[in-house]
N, C-alpha and C positions, 0 to 999 in steps of 0.2 A: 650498505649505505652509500660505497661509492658511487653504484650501480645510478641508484633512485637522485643523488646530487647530481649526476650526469647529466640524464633524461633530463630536469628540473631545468640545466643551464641552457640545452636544444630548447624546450619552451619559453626561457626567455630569449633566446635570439629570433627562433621563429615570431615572434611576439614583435620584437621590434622590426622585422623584419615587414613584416605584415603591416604597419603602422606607419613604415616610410613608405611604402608603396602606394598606398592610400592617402597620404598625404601629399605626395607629388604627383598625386593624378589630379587633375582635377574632375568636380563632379558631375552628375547630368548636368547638362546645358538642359535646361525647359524653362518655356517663355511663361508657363504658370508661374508665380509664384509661389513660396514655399506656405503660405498663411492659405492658398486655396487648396493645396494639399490635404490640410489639417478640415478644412473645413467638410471637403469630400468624406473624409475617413470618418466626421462625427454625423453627419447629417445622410449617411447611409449604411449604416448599423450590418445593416443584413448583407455588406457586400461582403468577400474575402480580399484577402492581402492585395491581391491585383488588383484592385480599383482602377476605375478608368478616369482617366484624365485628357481634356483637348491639347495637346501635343505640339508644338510650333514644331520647327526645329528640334532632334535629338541627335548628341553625340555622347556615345558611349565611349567612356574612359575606366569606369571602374566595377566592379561589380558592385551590382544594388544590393541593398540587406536582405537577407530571407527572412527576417525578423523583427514584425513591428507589437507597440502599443497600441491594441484596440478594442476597446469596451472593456477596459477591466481587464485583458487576457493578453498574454505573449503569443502571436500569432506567430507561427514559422513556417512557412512555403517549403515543403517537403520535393513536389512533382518540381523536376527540370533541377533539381539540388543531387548533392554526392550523398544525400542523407537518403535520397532512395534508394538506391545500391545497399542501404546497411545489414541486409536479410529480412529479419522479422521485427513489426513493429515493435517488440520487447526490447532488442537491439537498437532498431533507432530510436525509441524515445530516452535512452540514456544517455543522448549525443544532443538534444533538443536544448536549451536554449531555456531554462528556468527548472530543469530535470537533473539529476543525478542518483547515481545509484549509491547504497549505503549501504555494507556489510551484504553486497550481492541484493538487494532489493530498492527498487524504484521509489523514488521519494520524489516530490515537487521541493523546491529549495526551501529550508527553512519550515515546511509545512507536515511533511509527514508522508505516509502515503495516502492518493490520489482516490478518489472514484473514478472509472472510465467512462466513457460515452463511446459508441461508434454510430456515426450517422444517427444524431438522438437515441439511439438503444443503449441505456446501463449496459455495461459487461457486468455477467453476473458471475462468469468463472475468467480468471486473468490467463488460462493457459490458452484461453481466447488471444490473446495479444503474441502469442508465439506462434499463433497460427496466420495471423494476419502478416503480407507481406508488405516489406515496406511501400516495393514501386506499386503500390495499389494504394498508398494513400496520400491526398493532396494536400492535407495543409491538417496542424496540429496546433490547438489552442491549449494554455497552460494559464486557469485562472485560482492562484495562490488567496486570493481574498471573494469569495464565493458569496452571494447575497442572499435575499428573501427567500428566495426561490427554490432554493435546493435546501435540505435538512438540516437539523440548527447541529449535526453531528459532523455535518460534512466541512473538512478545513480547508481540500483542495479538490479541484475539479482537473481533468484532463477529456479535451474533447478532442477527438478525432474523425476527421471529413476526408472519405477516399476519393477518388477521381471517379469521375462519372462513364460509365462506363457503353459501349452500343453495340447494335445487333442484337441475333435472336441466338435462341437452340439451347445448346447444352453446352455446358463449361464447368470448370472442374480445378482441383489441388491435389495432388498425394503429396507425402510428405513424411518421410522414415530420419528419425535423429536416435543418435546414440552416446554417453557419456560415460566415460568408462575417469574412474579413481586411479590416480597412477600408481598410490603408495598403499592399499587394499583394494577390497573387492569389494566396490560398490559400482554397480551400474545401472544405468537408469536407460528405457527405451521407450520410445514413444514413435506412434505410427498415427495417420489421421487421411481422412477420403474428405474433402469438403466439394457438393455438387450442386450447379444453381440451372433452372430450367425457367426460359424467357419466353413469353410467348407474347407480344404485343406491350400491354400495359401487366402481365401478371407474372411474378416471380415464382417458382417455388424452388424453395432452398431444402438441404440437409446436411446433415455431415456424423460421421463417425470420430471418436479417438478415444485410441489405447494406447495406457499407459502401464508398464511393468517394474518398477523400483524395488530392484532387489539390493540392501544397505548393511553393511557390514562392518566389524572392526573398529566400530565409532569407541573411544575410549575416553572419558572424563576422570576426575580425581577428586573426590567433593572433603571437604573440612572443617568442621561445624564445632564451636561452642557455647555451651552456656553456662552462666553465671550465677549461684547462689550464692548468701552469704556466704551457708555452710561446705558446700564443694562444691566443683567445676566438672562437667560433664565436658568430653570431649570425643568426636567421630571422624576417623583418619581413614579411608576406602578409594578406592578405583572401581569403577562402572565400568561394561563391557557390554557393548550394544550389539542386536542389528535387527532388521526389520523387513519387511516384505509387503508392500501395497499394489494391485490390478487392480486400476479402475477401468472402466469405458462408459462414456459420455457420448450422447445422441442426441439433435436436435433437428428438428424439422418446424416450417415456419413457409408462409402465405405474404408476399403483397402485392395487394392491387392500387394501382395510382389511375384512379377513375379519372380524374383531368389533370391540369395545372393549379388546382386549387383542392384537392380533395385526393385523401392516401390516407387506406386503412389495413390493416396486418395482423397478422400474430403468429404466433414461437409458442411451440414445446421444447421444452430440452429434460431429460433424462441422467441421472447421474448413479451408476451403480460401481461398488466394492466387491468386487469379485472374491479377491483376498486382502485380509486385511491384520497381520498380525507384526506384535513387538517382542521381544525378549531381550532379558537382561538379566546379566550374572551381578554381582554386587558381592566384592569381599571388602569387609569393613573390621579397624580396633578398636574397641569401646575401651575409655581408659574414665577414672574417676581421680580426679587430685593429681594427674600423668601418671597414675599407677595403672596398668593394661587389666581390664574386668574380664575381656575377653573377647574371642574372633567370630566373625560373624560371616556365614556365606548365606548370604539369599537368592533365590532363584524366582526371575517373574516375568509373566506370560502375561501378554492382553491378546484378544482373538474380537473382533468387531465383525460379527458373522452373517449382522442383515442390513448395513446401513445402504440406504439409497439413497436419492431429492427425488423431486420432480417439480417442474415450473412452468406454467400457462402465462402468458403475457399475450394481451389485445390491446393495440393503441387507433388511435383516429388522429389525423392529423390535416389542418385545413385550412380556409381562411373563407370568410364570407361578409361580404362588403369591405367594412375597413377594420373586421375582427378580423385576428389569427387567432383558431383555440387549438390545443394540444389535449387531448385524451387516455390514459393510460389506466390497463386495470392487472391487477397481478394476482397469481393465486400460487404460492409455495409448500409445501410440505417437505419433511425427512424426519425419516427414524433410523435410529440404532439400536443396536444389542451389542451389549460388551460382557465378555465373560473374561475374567480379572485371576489368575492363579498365583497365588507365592507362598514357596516353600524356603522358611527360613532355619538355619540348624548354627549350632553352638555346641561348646563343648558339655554345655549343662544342660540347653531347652532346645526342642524343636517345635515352632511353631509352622501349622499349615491355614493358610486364607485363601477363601476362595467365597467372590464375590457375581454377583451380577446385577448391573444397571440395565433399567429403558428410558429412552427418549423417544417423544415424540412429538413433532411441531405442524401446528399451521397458520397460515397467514393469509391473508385476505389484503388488498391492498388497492388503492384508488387514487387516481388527482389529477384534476384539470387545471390549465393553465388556461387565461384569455389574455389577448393584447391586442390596446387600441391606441393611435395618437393620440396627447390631448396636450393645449396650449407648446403647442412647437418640440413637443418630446412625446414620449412612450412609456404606458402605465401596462404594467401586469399585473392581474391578479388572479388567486387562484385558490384552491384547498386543496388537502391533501388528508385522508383517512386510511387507520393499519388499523385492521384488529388482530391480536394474537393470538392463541391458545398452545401453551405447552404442560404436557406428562412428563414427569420422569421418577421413577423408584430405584433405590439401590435397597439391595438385601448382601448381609454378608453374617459369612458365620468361621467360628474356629479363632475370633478376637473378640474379647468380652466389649473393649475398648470403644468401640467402633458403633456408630449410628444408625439404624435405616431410617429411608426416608421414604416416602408415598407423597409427592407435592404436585397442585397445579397449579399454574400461573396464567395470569388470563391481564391482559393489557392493553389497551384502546388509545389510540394516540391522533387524535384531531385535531389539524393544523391549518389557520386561514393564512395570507400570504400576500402581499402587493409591495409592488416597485416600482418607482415611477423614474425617469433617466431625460435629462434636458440639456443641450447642448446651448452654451451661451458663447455668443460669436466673439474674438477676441478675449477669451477665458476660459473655456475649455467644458468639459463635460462634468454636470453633478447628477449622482444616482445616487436616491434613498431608499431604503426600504424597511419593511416590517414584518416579523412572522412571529404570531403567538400561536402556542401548542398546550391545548390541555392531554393531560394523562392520568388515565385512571387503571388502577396497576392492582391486581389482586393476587397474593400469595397463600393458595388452601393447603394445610400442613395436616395430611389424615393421618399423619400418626402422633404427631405432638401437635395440637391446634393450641397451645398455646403461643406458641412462634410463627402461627398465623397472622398474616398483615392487610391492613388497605391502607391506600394513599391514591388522594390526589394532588395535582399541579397544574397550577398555571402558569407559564410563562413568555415573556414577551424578549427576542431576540431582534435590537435592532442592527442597521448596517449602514454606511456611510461610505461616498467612495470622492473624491474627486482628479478626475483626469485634464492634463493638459500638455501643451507642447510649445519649446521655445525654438526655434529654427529646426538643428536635427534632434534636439533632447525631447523625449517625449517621459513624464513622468507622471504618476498616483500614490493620492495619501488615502488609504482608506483602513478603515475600524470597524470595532464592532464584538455582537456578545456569541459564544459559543459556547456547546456542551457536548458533555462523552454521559451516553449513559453505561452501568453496568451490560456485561452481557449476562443471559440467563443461567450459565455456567455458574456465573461469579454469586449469582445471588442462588442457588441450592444449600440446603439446612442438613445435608448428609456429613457423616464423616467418614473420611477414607483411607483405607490402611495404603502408608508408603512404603513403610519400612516397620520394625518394631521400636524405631526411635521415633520415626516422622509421621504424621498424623496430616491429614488435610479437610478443610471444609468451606466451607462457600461463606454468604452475609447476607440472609435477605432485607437487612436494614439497611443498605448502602444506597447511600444519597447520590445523586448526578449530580458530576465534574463539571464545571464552569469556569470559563477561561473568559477574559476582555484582551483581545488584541491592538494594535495598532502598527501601519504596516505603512512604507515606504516603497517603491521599486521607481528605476528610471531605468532609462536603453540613450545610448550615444552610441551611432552606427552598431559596431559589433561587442560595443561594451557594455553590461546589465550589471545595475548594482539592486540589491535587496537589502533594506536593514526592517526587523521586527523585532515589537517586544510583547509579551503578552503576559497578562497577571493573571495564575492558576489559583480557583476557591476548591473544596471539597476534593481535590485530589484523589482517586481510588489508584493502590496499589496492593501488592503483593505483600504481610508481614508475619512474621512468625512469633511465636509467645511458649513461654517453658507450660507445659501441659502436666506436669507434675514431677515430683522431687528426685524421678528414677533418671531424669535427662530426657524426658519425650518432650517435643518441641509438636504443634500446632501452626501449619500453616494455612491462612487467612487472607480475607480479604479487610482493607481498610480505606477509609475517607481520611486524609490528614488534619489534622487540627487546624493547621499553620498555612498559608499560601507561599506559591513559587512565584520567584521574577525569572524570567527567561530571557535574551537577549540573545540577537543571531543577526550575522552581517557576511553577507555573501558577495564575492564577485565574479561576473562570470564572461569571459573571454572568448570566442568562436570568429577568428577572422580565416581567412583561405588565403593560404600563400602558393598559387600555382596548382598542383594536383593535390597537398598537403591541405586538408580541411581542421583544425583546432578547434575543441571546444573544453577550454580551460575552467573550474571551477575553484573559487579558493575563498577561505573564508574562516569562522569562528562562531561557537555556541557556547554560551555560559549561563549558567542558572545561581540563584543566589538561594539557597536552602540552608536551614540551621536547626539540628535538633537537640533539647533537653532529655535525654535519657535517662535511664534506671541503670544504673552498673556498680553490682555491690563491691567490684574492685577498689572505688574507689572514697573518700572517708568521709565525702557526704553522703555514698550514694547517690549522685547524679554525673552525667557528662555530657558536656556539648558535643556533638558530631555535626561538624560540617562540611559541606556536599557542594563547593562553587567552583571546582578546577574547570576549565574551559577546555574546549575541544577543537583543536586546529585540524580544519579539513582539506584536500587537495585532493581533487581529481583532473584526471587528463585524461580526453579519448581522441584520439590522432591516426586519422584513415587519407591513404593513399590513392586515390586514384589514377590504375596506371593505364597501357594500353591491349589492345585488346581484352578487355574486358576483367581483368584480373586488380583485386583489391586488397591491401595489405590495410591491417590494423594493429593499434598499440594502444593498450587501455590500462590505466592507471587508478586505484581508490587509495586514498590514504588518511586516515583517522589516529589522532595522537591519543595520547593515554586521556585521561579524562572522566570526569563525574557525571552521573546522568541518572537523573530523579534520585532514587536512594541506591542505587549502583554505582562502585569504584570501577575503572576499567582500570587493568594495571597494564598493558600493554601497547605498543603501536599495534594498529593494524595495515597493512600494506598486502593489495591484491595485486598482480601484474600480469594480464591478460594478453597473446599474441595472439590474430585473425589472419589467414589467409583466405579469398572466396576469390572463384568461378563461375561467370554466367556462360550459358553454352546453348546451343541451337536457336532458331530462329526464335524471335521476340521474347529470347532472354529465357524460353519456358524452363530451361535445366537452371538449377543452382547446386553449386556446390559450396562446403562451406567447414572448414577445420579449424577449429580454435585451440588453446590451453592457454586454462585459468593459474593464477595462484604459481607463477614460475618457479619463485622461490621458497613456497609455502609459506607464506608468512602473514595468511590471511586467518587472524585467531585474535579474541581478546582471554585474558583471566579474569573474572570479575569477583571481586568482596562485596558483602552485604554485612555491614555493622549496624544492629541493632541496641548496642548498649549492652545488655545484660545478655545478649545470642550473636554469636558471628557466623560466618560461610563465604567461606573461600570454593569457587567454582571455576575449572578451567577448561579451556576449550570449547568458548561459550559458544562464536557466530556458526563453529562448523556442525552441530546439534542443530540446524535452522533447515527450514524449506524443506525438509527428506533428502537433504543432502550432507553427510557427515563429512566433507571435504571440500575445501573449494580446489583445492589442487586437482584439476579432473580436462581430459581430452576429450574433445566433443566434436563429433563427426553427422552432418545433415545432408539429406540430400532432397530436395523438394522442383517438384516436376508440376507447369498448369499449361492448361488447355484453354482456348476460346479466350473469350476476356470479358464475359459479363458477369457484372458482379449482385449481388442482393441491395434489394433497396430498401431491405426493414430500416422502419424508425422510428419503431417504439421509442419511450426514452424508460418505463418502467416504475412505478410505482411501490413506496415500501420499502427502499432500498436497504436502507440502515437500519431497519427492524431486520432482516435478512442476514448480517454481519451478525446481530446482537446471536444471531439461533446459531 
């Protein structure tokens, strides 16, 4: 603690430090005014951050912000910044200016995690973003309130614009990373060729990566009970993990940019499981009334022995007169085979299960975008069509208990879309929009058609934004309606042996999650505040239910009765004091949730359980630039104990990251790059789940995450390129979020 109060007192000096310096500079001198500024920035939509302005007289005294308010989006100037030096775009977008990262995973502030874009192409796999270097890209938009236009599932957007790159031939990437666990034997390797071939106006691109995650030693401690009148079942065990995944991922892809007005493209990419397997021991005490029933060792195997993707993406992208339209068509599939084994033995029974599921998906995906001027602003409109189809059977034998399934599901999801955006002089920018989505959802159950379903929906998701600026403050209020729907996992009718305590099954009656947000953000030079509230209907989570008298518990999927209030207030700090770059985040999430339970403990039978403790967050990423090309880093997560949906966290969490990196040979082509995560290990929550009449104590929640069972890990890159031209696919992809759902 002393360590972390230290560090904390350095960012406020540097802070103030940074804030005097910048206040006894003074600023550009430009003979513009600061109101023609504002007016450039609305009335030219399609430019980046550099905008040009007629120039008198300039004296430079301070550095300018890399970071402005424009169209709804935190725009950050990456090229000619210390945020190019950060390695891989994974690395820099958690130093970005409306980004932080959350128990090791990338979140937009307050929002979640992001969809990507690069140069209008969805990323459809993110280990995409570890492959991307940073000094390859120019400027990074982060839009937290996302309109019409994009999926009514989508909360945040992240787009990414690389530098434009010239010449011809051939150019290239290799790229070898390795991450070794200090305190077991987990390592994870990844190698990757990425090749691009210019010849005039026509790209072709490819690339390979292999990935090898061999994971070990993971150990959790699970503690579960429930509540009858008559007696109290109760489950005291430790779990001992580890696991082995080879993938290799392939993609090859076409553009041709016929003029200045016309570029058409498309991508395959390829995803296969080479190896794909999990084990885990499980000794467990069954106890009844605290009296021990008896010891339990089970042994379980999953082996995923045929899964692959595979993805076709064709866009067109153009403009013609004073239309610009956007084109995109998408075709997805993936299947799996899981073969499922547990051998469980006691002093009295031995039970053996042994199951096998198929999945299989595909998708079909479509949408055009148009935009034209009309009355002194800019309307879009568009559609957007998925159709679905997925298979999947489970058979299992050797538990009477247990369900198979044979189901199809078949889903059609047709969305129209317009937004119109006017910029009013002296008052700032208002953008409306509109997307209604009908859904027609079909659940075929061949072995129980009674649990057979249809449904349709209609729904209409509007959006509201308005932007404006008072000298440096640039500030937007905007709202609006949003949904989550299930994914097809959640909605399967099978049930699945966990344990001979634990049972699992899906819900094909689960209604889509609906949120109404309302959101705040402003920027004062280097200082961003966020405040949002959003009110959550229909809620889908995780819950469990006593399955019968013997202590088997039933985990579920469910829609909550009741709504959430949510509230999140963020600030965020990034100034530059000399070679020292700050990018401060600190802030607060609190939800206001309260449940009426069943818990025969108590003498009516009912109990409130409530869920509103708040979560004080602080991060800090603090990079050096020194000379000769060498970069020190210090990076910092910190998460306080806290409630979250129906999860207790009982613990702080505290990551503490050290970077050293090397650029070497001409135009930077070597990098090298040594980090360690988690210095002190103290990157872990414990999480309870009360459900009234069931509880579960679980520890060692976030280091079970990603296929990484440690954040305490050493991590060694080394990444080498050639030439310097770059792809200019720009699809942007269609179907997106049906894709997530598979």
């Amino acid at each position: 603690m002393r360590t972390f109060l230290f560090f904390l007192a350095m960012q406020l000096a540097a802070l103030a430090l940074g804030a005097q310096s910048l206040s006894t500079s003074s600023s550009l001198q430009i003979t513009q005014s600061q109101a023609s500024d504002s007016t450039v920035q609305f009335l030219h939509p399609a430019d980046t951050v550099d905008y040009n302005l007629n120039l008198g007289e300039l004296v430079v005294k301070a550095t300018m912000p890399k970071t402005k308010m424009k169209n709804g989006a935190l725009v950050t100037r990456i090229e000619g910044s210390v945020l190019e030096s950060a390695g891989t775009a994974e690395e820099m977008l958690a130093r970005v200016p409306g980004m932080m990262r959350r128990g090791g995973v990338l979140q937009v502030i307050g929002k979640g995690t992001p969809i990507y874009y690069i140069n209008g192409r969805r990323v459809q796999n993110e280990d995409e973003l570890s492959r991307l270097k940073s000094a390859d890209i120019r400027e990074v938009e982060v839009i937290s309130a996302p309109g019409a236009i994009y999926d009514a599932q989508v909360s945040a957007v992240v787009r990414i614009k690389t530098r434009p790159q010239q010449g011809e031939g051939l150019s290239g990437r290799v790229e070898a990373n390795n991450q070794k666990a200090l305190r077991n034997g987990n390592n994870q390797f990844a190698s990757s060729v990425d090749l691009n071939y210019r010849h005039q106006a026509i790209d072709l691109f490819g690339g390979v990566n292999f990935q090898n995650n061999h994971l070990d030693n993971y150990h959790y401690t699970l503690e579960q009970h429930t509540y009858t009148p008559e007696v109290t079942h109760s489950q005291r065990g430790v779990t001992d993990c580890n696991e082995q995944v080879t993938t290799l991922h392939m993609n090859l892809g076409v553009n041709w940019q016929i003029n200045d007005l016309h570029t058409v493209g498309m991508k395959i990419e390829r995803g296969q499981w080479l190896h794909n397997s999990y084990n885990s021991l499980m000794q467990d005490a069954i106890y009844r009334n605290q009296q021990l029933k008896e010891n339990l060792l089970s042994k379980s195997r999953f082996d995923k022995n045929q899964p692959n993707t595979l993805q076709v993406g064709a866009y067109y992208s153009g403009t013609m007169g004073r239309w610009t339209v956007d084109a995109n068509f998408d075709y997805y599939t993936t299947r799996e085979r899981t073969i499922n084994a547990v051998d469980e033995q006691s002093e009295q029974t031995q039970t053996v299960m042994n199951a096998l599921s198929r999945n299989r998906s595909h998708l079909y995906a479509g949408k055009l975008l148009f935009g034209h001027p009309l009355w002194r602003g800019t309307i879009k409109v568009g559609g957007e069509l998925t159709a679905v189809r997925r298979s999947n059977s489970y058979v299992a034998d050797g538990v009477s208990s247990l369900r198979q399934s044979d189901a199809d599901v078949k889903e059609l999801n047709g969305a129209l879309f317009a937004e119109y955006s006017r910029f009013f002089p002296k008052a700032g920018m208002l953008t409306v929009g509109l997307r209604y989505e009908h859904v027609d959802f079909d659940f075929d159950d061949r072995v129980n058609p009674a649990h057979s379903l249809h449904r349709q929906s209609d729904e209409f998701f509007p959006s509201l934004s308005f932007a404006t600026r008072i000298g440096l403050l640039q500030m937007q209020l905007s709202g609006g309606i949003k949904t989550r729907r299930p994914t097809y996992y959640d909605l399967r009718s099978e049930i699945a042996y966990g344990s001979r305590y634990t049972l699992q099954t899906g819900n094909p009656t689960l209604k889509n999650e609906t949120s109404s947000h309302l959101d705040l953000q402003a920027r004062w030079r280097w200082v961003a505040l966020q405040v949002g509230y959003s009110h959550i209907k229909k809620a889908i989570y995780d819950w469990t239910s006593p399955y019968d008298d013997q202590g088997v518990v039933l985990i579920h999927m469910v829609n909550f009765d009741r709504p959430i209030d949510r509230l999140g207030a963020f600030v965020n700090l990034s100034p530059t004091v000399g070679c020292w770059t700050i990018s401060n985040t600190m802030g607060v999430e609190k939800q206001w949730l309260t449940f009426q339970l069943s818990d025969p403990r108590t003498p009516n039978g009912q109990r409130e359980v409530r869920l509103d403790k708040p979560m004080w967050i602080f991060n800090s990423n603090n990079a050096f630039s020194l000379k000769h090309r060498w970069q020190l880093e210090l990076n910092s997560e910190f998460y306080s104990k806290s409630h979250f949906r129906n999860v207790r966290l009982l613990d702080h969490f505290w990551n503490l990251t050290a970077v050293i990196q090397k650029k070497c040979l001409r135009n930077d082509a070597l990098t090298l790059r040594l980090s360690v995560s988690d210095i002190f290990n103290t990157g872990r929550h414990d999480a309870l789940i009360d459900l009234g009449n069931y509880t579960l104590l679980h520890t060692n929640v976030f280091s079970g995450q990603r296929t990484a069972y440690s954040f305490q890990r050493i991590n060694l890159s080394i990444r080498y390129s050639f030439n310097a031209t770059k792809s200019k696919y720009r699809g942007q992809g269609a179907g997106q979020e049906m894709m997530k759902r598979l």
